[in-house]
LUMMARRO-460724 format. One record per atom (N, C-alpha, C): residue number from 1; x, y, z; atom name. Coordinates in nm, 2 decimals, padded with zeros to 4 digits. Each point is the difference from the previous one (the first is absolute). Example, Ala and Ser with C-alpha at 12.3 -4.5 7.8 and 13.67 -1.06 7.14 Angstrom:
// LUMMARRO-460724
<r seq="1" X="01.32" Y="-00.57" Z="00.78" atom="N"/>
<r seq="1" X="-00.09" Y="00.12" Z="00.00" atom="CA"/>
<r seq="1" X="00.09" Y="00.12" Z="00.00" atom="C"/>
<r seq="2" X="-00.04" Y="00.11" Z="-00.07" atom="N"/>
<r seq="2" X="00.09" Y="00.11" Z="00.00" atom="CA"/>
<r seq="2" X="-00.08" Y="00.11" Z="00.08" atom="C"/>
// end
This chain:
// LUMMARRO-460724
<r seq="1" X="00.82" Y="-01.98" Z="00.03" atom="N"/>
<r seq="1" X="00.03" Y="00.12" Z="-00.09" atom="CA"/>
<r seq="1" X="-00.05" Y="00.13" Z="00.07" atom="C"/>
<r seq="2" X="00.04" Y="00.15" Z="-00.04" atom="N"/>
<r seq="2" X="-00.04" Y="00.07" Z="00.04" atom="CA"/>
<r seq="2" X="-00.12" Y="00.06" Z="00.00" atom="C"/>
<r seq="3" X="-00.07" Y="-00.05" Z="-00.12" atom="N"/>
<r seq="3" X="-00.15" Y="00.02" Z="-00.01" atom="CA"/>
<r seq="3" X="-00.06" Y="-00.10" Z="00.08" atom="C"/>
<r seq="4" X="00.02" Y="-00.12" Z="00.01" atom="N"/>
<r seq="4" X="-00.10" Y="-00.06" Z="00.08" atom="CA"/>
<r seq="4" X="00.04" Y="00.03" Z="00.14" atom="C"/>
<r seq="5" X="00.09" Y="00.06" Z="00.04" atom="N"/>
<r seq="5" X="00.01" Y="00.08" Z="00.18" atom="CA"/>
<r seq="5" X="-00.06" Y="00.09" Z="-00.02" atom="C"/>
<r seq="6" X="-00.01" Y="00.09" Z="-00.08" atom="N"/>
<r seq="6" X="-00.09" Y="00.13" Z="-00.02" atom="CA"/>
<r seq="6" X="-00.17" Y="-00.03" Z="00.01" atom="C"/>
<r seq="7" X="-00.01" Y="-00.10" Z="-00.10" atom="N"/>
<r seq="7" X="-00.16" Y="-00.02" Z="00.01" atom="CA"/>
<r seq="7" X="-00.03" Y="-00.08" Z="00.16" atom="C"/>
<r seq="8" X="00.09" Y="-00.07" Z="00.05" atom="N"/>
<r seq="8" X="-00.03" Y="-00.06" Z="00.13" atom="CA"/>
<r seq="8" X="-00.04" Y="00.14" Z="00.09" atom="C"/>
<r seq="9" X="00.10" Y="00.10" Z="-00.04" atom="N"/>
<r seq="9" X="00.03" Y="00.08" Z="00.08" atom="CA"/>
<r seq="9" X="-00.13" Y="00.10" Z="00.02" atom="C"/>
<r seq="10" X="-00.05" Y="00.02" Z="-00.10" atom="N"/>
<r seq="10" X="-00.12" Y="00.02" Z="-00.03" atom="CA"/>
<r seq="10" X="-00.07" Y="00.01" Z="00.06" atom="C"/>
<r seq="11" X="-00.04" Y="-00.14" Z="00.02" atom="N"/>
<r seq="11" X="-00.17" Y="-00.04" Z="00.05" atom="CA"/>
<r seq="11" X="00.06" Y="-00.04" Z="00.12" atom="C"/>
<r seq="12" X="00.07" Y="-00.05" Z="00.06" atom="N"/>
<r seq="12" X="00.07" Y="-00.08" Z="00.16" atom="CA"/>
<r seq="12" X="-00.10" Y="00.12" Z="00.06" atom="C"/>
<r seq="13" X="-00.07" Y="00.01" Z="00.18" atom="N"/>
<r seq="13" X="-00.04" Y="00.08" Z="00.06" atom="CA"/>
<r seq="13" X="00.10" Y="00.08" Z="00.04" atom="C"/>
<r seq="14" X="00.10" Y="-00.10" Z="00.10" atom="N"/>
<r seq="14" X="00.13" Y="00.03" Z="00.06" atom="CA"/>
<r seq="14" X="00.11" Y="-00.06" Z="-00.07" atom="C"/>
<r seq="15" X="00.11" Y="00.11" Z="-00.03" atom="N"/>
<r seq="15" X="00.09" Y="-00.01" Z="-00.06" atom="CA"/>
<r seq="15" X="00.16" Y="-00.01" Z="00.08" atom="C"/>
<r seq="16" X="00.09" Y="-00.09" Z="-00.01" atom="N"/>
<r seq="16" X="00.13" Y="-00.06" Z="00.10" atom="CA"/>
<r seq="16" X="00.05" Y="00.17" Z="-00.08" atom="C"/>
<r seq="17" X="00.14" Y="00.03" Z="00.09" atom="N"/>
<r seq="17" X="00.03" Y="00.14" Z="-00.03" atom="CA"/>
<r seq="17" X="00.10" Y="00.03" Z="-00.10" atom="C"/>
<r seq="18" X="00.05" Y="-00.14" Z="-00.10" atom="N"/>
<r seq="18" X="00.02" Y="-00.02" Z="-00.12" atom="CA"/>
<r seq="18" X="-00.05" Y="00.05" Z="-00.12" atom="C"/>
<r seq="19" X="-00.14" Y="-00.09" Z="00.00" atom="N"/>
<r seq="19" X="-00.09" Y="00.04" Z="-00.08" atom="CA"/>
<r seq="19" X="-00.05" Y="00.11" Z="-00.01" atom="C"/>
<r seq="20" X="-00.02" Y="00.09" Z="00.15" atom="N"/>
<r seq="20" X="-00.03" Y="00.14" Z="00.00" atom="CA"/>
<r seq="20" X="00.11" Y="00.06" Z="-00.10" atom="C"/>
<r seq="21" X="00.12" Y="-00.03" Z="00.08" atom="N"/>
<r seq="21" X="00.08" Y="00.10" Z="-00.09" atom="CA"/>
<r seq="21" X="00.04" Y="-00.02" Z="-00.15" atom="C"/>
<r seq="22" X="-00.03" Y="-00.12" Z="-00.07" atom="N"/>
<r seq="22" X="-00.02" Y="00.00" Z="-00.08" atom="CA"/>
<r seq="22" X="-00.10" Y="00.05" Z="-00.13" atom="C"/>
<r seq="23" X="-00.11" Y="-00.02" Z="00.08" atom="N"/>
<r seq="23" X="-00.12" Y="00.06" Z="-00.08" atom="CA"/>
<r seq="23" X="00.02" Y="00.18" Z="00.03" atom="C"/>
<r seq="24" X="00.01" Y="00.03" Z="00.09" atom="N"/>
<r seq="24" X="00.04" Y="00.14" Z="00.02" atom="CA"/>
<r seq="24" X="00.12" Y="00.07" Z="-00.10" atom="C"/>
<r seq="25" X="00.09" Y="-00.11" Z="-00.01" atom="N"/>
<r seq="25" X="00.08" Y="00.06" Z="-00.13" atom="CA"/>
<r seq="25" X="-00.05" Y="-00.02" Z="-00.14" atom="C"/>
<r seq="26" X="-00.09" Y="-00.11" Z="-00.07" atom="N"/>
<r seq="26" X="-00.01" Y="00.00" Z="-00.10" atom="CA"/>
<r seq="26" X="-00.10" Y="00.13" Z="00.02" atom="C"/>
<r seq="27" X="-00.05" Y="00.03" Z="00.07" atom="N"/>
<r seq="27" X="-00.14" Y="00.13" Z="-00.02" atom="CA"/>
<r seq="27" X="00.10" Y="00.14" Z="00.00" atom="C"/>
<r seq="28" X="00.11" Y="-00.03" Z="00.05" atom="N"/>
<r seq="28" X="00.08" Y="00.16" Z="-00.02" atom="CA"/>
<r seq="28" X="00.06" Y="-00.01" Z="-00.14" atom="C"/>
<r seq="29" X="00.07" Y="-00.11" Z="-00.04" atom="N"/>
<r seq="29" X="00.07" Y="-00.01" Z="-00.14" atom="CA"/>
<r seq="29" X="-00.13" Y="00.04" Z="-00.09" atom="C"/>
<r seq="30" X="-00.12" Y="-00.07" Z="00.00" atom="N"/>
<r seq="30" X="-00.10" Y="00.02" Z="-00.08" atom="CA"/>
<r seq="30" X="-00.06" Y="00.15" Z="00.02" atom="C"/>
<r seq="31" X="00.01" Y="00.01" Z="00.10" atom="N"/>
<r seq="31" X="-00.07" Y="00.20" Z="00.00" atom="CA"/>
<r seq="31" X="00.13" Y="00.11" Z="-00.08" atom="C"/>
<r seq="32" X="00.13" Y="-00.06" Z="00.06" atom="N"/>
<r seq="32" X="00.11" Y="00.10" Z="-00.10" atom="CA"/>
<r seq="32" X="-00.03" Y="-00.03" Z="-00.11" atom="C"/>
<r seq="33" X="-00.01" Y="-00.14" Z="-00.09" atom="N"/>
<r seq="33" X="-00.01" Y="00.03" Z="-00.13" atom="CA"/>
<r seq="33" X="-00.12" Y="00.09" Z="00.00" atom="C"/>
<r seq="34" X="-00.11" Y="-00.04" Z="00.03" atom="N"/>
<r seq="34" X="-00.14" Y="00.11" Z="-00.04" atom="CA"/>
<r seq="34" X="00.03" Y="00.10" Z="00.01" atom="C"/>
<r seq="35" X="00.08" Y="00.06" Z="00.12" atom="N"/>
<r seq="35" X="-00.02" Y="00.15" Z="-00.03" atom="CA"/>
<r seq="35" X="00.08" Y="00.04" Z="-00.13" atom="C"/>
<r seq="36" X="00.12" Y="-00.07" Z="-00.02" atom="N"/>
<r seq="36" X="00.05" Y="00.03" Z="-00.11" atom="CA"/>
<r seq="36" X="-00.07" Y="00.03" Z="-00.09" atom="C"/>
<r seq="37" X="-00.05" Y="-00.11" Z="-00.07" atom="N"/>
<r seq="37" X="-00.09" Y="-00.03" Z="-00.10" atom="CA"/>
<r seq="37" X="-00.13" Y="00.08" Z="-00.03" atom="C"/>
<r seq="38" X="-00.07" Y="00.05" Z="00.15" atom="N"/>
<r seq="38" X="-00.07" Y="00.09" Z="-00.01" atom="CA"/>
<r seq="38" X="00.08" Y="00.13" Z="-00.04" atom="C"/>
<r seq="39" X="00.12" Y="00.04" Z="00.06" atom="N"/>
<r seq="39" X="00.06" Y="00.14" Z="-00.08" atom="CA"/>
<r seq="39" X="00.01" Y="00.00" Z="-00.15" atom="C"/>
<r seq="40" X="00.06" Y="-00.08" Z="-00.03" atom="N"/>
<r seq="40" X="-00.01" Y="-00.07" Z="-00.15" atom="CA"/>
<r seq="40" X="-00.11" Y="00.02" Z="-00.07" atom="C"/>
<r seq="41" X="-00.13" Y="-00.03" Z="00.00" atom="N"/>
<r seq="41" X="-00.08" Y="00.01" Z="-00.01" atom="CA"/>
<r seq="41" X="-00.05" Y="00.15" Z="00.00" atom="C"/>
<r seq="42" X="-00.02" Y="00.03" Z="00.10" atom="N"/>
<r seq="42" X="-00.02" Y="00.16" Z="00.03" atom="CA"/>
<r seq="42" X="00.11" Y="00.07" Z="-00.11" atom="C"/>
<r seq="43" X="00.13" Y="00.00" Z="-00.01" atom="N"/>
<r seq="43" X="00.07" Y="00.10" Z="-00.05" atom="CA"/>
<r seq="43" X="00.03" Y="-00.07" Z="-00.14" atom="C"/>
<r seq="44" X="-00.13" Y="-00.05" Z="-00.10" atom="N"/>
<r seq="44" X="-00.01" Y="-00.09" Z="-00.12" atom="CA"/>
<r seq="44" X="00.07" Y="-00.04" Z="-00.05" atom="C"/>
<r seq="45" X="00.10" Y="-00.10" Z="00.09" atom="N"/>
<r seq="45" X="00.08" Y="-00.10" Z="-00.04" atom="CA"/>
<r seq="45" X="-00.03" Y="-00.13" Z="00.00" atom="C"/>
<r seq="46" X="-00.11" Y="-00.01" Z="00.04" atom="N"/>
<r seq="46" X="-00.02" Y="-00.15" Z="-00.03" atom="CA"/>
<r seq="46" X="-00.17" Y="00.02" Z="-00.08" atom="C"/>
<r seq="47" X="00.00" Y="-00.14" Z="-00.09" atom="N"/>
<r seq="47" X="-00.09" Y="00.02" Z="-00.08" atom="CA"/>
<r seq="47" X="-00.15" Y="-00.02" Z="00.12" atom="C"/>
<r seq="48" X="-00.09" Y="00.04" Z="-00.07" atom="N"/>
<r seq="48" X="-00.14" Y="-00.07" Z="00.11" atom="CA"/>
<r seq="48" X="-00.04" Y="-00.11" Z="00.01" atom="C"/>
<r seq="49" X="00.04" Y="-00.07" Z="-00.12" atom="N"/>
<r seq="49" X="-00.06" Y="-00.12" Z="00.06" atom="CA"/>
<r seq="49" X="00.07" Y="-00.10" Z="00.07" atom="C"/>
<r seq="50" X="00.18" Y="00.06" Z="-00.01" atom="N"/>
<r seq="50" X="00.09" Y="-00.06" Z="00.11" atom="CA"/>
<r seq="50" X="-00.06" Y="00.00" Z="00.15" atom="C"/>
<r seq="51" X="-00.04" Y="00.16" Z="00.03" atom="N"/>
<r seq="51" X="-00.03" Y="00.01" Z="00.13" atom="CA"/>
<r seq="51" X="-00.13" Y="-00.06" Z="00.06" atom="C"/>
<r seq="52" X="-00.10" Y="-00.02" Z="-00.12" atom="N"/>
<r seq="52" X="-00.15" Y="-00.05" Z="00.04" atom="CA"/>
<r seq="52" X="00.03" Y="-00.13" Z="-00.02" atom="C"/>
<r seq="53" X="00.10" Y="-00.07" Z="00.03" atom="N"/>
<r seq="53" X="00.01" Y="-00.13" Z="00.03" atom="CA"/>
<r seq="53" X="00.05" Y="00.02" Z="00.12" atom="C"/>
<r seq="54" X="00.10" Y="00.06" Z="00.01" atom="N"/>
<r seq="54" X="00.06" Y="-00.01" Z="00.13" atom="CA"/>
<r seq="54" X="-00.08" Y="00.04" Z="00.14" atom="C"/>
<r seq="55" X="-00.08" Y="00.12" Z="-00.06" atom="N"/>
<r seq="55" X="-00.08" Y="00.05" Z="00.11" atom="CA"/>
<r seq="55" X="-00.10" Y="-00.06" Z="00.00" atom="C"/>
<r seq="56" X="-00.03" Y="-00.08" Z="-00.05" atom="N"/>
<r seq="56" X="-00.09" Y="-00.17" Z="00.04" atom="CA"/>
<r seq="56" X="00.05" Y="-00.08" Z="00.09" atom="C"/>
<r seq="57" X="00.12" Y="00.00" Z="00.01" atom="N"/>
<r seq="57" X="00.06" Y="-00.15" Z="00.09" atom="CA"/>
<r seq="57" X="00.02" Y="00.09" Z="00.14" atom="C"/>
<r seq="58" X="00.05" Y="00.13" Z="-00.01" atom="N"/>
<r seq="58" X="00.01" Y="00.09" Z="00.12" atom="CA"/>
<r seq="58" X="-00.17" Y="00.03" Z="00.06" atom="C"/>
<r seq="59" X="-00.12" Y="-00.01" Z="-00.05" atom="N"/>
<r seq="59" X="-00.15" Y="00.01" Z="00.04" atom="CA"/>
<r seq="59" X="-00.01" Y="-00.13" Z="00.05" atom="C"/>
<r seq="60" X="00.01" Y="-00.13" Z="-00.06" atom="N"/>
<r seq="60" X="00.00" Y="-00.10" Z="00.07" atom="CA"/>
<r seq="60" X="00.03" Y="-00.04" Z="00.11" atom="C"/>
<r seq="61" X="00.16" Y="00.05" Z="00.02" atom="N"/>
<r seq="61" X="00.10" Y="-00.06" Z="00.08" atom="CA"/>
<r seq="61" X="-00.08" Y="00.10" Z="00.15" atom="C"/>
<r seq="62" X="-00.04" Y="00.09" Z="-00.03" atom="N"/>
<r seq="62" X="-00.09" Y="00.07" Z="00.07" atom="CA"/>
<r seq="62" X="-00.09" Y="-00.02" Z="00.10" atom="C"/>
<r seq="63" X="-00.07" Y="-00.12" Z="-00.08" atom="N"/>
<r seq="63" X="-00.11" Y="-00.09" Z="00.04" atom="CA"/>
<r seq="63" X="00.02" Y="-00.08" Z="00.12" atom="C"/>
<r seq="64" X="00.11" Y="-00.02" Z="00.05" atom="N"/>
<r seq="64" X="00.07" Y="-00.06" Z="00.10" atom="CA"/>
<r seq="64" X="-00.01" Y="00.08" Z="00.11" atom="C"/>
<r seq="65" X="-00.04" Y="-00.03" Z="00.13" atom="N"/>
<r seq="65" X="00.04" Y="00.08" Z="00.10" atom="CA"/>
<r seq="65" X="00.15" Y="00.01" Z="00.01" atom="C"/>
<r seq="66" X="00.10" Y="-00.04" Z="00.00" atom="N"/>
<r seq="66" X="00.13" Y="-00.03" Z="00.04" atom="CA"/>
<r seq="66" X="00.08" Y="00.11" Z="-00.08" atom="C"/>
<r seq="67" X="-00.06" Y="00.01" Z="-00.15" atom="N"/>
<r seq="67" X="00.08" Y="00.09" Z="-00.07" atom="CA"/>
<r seq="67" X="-00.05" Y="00.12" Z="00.08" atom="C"/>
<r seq="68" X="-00.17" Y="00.04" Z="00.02" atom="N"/>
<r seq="68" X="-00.01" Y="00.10" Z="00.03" atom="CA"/>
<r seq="68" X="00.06" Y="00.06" Z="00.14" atom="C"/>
<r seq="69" X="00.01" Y="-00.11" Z="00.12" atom="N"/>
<r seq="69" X="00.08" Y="00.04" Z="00.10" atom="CA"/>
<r seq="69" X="00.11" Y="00.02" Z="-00.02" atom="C"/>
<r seq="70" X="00.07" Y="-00.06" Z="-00.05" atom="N"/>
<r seq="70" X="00.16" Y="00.09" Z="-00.03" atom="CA"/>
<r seq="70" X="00.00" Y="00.15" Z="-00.09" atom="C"/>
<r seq="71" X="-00.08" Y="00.01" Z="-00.11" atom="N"/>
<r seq="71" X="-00.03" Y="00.13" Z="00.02" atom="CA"/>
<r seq="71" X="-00.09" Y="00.12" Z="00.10" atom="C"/>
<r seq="72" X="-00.05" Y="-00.05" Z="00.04" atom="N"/>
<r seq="72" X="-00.05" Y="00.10" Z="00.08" atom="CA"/>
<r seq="72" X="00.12" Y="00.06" Z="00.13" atom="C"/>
<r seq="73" X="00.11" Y="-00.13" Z="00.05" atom="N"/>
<r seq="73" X="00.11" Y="00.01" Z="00.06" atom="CA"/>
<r seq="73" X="00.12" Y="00.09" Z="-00.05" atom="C"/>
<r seq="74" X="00.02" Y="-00.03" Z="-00.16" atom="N"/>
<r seq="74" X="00.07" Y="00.05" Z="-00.04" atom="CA"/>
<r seq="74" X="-00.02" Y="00.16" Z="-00.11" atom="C"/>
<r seq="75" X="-00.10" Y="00.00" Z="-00.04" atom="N"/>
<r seq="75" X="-00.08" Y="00.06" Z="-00.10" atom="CA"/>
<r seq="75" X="00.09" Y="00.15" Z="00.02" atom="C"/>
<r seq="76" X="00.07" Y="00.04" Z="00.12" atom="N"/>
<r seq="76" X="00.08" Y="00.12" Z="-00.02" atom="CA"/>
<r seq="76" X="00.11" Y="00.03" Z="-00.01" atom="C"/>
<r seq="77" X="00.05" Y="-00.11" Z="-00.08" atom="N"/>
<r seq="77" X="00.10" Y="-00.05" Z="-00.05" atom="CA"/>
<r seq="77" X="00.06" Y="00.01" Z="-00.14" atom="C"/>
<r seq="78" X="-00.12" Y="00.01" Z="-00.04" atom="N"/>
<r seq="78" X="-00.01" Y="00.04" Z="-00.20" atom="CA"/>
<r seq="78" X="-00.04" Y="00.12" Z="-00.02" atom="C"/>
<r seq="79" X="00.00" Y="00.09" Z="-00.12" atom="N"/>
<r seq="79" X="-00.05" Y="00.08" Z="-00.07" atom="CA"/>
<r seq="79" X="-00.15" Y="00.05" Z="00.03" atom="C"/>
<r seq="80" X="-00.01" Y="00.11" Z="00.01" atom="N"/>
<r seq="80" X="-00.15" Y="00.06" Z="-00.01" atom="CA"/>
<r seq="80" X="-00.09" Y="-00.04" Z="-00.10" atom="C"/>
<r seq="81" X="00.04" Y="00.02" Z="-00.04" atom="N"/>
<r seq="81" X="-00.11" Y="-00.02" Z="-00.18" atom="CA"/>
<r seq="81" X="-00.04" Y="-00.11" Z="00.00" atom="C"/>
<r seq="82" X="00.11" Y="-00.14" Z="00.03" atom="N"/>
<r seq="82" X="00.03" Y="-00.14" Z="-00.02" atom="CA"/>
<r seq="82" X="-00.13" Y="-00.05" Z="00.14" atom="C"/>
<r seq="83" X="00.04" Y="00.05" Z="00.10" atom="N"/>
<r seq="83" X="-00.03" Y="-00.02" Z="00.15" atom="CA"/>
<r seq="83" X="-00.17" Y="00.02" Z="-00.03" atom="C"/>
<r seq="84" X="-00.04" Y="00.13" Z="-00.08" atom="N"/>
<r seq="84" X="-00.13" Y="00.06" Z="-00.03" atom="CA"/>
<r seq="84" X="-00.05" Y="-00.12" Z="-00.06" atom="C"/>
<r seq="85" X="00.02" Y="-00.07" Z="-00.09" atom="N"/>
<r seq="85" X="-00.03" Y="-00.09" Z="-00.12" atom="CA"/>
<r seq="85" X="-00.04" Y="-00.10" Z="00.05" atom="C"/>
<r seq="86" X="00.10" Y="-00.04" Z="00.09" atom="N"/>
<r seq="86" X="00.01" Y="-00.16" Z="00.11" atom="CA"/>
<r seq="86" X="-00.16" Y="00.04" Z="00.08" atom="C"/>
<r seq="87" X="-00.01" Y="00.10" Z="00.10" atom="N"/>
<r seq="87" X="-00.10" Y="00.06" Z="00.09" atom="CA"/>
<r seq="87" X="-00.14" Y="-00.03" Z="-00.09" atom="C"/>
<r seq="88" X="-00.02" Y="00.06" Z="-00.12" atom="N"/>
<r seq="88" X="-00.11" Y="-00.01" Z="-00.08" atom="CA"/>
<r seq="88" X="-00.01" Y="-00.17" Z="-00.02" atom="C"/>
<r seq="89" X="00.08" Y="-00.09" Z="-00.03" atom="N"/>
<r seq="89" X="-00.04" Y="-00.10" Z="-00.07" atom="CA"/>
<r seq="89" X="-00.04" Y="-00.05" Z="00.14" atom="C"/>
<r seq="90" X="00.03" Y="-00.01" Z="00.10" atom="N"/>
<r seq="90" X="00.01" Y="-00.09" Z="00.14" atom="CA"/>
<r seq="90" X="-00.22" Y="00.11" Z="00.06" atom="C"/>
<r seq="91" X="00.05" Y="00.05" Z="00.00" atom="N"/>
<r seq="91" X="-00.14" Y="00.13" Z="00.03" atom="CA"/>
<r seq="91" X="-00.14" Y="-00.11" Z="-00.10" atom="C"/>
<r seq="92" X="00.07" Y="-00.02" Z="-00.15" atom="N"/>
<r seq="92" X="-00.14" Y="-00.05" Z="-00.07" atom="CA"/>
<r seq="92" X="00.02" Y="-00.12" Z="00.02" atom="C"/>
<r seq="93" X="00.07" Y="-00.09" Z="00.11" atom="N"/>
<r seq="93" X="-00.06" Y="-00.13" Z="-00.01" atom="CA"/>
<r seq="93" X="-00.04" Y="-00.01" Z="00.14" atom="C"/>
<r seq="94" X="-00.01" Y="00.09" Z="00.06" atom="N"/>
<r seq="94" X="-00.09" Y="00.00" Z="00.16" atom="CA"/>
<r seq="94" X="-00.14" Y="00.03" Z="-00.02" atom="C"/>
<r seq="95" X="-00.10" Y="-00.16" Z="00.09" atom="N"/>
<r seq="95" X="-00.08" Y="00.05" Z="-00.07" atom="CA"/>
<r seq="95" X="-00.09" Y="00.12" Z="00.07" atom="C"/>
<r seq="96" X="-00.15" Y="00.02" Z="-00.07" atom="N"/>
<r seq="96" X="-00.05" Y="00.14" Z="00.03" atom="CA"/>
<r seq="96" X="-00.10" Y="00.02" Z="00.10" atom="C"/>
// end
C-alpha cells in the first residue's frame, strides 16, 4: 500500500529513485494542502481547532529529516507567511 512505501520510505538510509520520487511527491501534495489550510486559518476560515490538529501532524511530519530536506530544497516555492511558519517550526526542533 501506499503508506507502508511511505513509512519504508521513511526510515530506508538509501532510497531506489522510485521511492525518492515518491516520498518527494507525497511531501509536495502535503505542503500544498498546508499552505492552503494555513491561509484558511490565517484569513478565519477555518475553525482552530481544525488547524491545531492539522498543525500537529505538519510539526511531526517535521520530525523527519526527509520532510525537512525536501523543504529546505523546495521551501521557495510556497508563500511567505506559510514558508515563515514552516522555518519557525523546523528552527524549534534543532537542537540548541
Amino acid at each position: 500500500t501506499h503508506a507502508d512505501r511511505m513509512a519504508r520510505a521513511i526510515r530506508e538510509p538509501n532510497l531506489e529513485p522510485g521511492d525518492a520520487l515518491f516520498l518527494e511527491n507525497v511531501f509536495r501534495m502535503t505542503f500544498q494542502l498546508a499552505e492552503n489550510y494555513h491561509t484558511q486559518f490565517k484569513l478565519g476560515l477555518m475553525p482552530e481547532e481544525h488547524w491545531k490538529g492539522f498543525a500537529k501532524f505538519i510539526e511531526d511530519m517535521l520530525r523527519g529529516r526527509r520532510a525537512v530536506e525536501f523543504w529546505q530544497r523546495y521551501n521557495g516555492h510556497y508563500g511567505c507567511y506559510f514558508a515563515a511558519w514552516v522555518n519557525r517550526l523546523i528552527t524549534l526542533e534543532e537542537p540548541n
